[in-house]
C-alpha positions in Angstrom: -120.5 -147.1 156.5 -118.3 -144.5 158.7 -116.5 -147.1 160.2 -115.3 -148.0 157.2 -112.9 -145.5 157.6 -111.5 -146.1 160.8 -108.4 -147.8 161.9 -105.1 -147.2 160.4 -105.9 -150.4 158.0 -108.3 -148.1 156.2 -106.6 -144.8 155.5 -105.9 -146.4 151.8 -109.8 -145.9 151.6 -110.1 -142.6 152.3 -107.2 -141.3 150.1 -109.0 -143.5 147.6 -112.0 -141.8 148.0 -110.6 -138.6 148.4 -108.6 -139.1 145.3 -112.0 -140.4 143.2 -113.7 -136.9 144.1 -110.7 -134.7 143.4 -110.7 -136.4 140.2 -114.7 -135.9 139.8 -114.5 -132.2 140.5 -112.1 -131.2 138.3 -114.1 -133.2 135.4 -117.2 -131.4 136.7 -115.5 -128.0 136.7 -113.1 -128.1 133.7 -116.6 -129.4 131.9 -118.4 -126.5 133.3 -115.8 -123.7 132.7 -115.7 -124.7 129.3 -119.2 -124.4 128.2 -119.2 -121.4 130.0 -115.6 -120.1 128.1 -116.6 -122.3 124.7 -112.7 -123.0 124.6 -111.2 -126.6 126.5 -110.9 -125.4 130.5 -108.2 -126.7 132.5 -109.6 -125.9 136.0 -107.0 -127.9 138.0 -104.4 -125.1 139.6 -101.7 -127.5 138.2 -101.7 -129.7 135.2 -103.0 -132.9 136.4 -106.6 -134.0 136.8 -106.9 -133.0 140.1 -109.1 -130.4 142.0 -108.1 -131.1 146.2 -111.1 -129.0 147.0 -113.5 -131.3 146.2 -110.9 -134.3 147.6 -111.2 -132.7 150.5 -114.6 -131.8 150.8 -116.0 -134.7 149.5 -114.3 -137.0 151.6 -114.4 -135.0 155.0 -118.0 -133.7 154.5 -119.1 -137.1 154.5 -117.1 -137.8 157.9 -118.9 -134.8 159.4 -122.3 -135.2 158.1 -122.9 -139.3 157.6 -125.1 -139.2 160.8 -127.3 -136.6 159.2 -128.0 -138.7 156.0 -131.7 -139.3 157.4 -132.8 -135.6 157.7 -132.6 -134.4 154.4 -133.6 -130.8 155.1 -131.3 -131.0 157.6 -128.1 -132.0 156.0 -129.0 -130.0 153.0 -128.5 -127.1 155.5 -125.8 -128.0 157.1 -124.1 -128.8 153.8 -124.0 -125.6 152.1 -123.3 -123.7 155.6 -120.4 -126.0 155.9 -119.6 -126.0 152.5 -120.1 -122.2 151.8 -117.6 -121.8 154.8 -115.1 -124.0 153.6 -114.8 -122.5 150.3 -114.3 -118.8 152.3 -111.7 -120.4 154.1 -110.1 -121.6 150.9 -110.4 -118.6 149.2 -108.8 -116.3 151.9 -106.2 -118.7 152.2 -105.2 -118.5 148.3 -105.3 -114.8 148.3 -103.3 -114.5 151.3 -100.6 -117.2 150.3 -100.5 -116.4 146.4 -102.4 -113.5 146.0 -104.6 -114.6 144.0 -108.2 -116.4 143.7 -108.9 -119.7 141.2 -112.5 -118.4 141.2 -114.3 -114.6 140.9 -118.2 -114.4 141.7 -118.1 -110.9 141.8 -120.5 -111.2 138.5 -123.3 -113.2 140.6 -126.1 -111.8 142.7 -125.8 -112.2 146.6 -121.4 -112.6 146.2 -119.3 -111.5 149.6 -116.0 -110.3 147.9 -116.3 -112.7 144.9 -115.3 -115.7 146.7 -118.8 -116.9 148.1 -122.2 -116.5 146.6 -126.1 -117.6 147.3 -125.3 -119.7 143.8 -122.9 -121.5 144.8 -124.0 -122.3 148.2 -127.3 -123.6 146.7 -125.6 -126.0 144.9 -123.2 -127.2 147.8 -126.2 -128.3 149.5 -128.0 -130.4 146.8 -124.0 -131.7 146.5 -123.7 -132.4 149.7 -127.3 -134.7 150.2 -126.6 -136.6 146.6 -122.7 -137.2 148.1 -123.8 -138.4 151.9 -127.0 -140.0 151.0 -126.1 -141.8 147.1 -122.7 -141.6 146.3 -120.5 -142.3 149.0 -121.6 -145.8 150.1 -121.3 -146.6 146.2 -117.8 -145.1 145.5 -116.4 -147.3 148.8 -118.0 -150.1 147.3 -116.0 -149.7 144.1 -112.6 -148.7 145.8 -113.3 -151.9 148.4 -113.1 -154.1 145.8 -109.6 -152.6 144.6 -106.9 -155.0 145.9 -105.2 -153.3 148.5 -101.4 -153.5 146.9 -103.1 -152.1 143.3 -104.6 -149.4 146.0 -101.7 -148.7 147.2 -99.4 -148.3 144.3 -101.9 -146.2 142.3 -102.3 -144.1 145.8 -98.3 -143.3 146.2 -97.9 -142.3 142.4 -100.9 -140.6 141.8 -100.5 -138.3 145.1 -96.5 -138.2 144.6 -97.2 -137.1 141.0 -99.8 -134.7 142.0 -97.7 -132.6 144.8 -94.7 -132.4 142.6 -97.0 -130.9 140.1 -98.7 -128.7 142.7 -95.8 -127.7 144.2 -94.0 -126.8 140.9 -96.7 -124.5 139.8 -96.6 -123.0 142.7 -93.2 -122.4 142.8 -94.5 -120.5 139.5 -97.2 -118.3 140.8 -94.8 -117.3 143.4 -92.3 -116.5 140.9 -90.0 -118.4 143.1 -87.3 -121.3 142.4 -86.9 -124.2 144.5 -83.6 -122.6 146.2 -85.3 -119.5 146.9 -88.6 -121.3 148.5 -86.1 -123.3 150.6 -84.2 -120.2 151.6 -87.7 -118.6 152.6 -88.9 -121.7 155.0 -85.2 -121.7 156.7 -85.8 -118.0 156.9 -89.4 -118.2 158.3 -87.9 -121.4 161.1 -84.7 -119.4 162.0 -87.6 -116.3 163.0 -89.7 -118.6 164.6 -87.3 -119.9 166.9 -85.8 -116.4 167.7 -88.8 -115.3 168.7 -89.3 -118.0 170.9 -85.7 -118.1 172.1 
């Protein structure tokens, strides 16, 4: 089933896929968060129905750990390392870029800084053997059946749609306009090249 992804004829699968488990995990968190806050939970960082994070992880886990799908033990392992790291990574990266984190454990047992805790990496292991071993091979069944214009269409707006979104709300958590962000990257290129110069 991996080699359904490769070749340049197939990336339209894989931002299919990615864009089926984006979509999943923000239904799974926005459901969870509100239980958990009894009030409707937007957990998307913008407005639309989107949560990258799991796009990402659900889709490139998969690449990575497809050849594991035989050793359950194994790729339950390997799935919440993975995972557990990925999510760090994430997490450092938001604090350092906006200062802020889309997620606090600091309330659960066995939590390194509030970004990472023995909770959560429990659960990215079970996630990662139902993805790899159930769900994958069914969800490119479904998207293979999608006709490839259709694919491509609801691909380009869907992804178009969701970076301006993304990209305006970030523009808010920066507290920054469009002209100032643009000012900053020439800024950051005119430094980069002086200090190469």
């Amino acid at each position: 089933m991996l080699s359904q992804f490769g070749g340049s004829g197939n990336v339209l699968l894989f931002f299919e896929c990615f864009l089926f488990y984006s979509f999943a995990g923000w239904v799974v968190e926005s459901i969870y968060m509100s239980l958990c806050n009894k009030k409707i939970t937007n957990r998307g960082f913008a407005k639309g129905p989107l949560c990258p994070i799991y796009g990402f992880g659900g889709t490139l886990g998969y690449f990575l750990l497809h050849s594991l799908s035989d050793w359950v033990i194994l790729l339950y392992i390997v799935s919440a390392i993975l995972a557990t790291m990925f999510e760090f990574l994430v997490g450092k990266l938001m604090i350092y870029t906006l200062g802020d984190l889309w997620w606090d454990y600091n309330d659960k047992p066995f939590n390194y800084k509030g970004i990472i805790c023995l909770e959560s990496t429990i659960a990215w292991g079970f996630y990662g053997v139902f993805i790899v071993r159930y769900i994958n091979d069914f969800i490119v069944a479904i998207v293979s059946m999608i006709p490839r214009r259709v694919g491509i269409v609801v691909c380009t707006v869907c992804l178009t749609g969701y970076l301006i979104d993304f990209v305006y709300h970030l523009l808010l958590a920066l507290d920054m306009t469009p002209a100032e962000c643009k000012d900053k990257i020439v800024e950051n290129v005119r430094d980069i090249r002086a200090r190469r110069g």
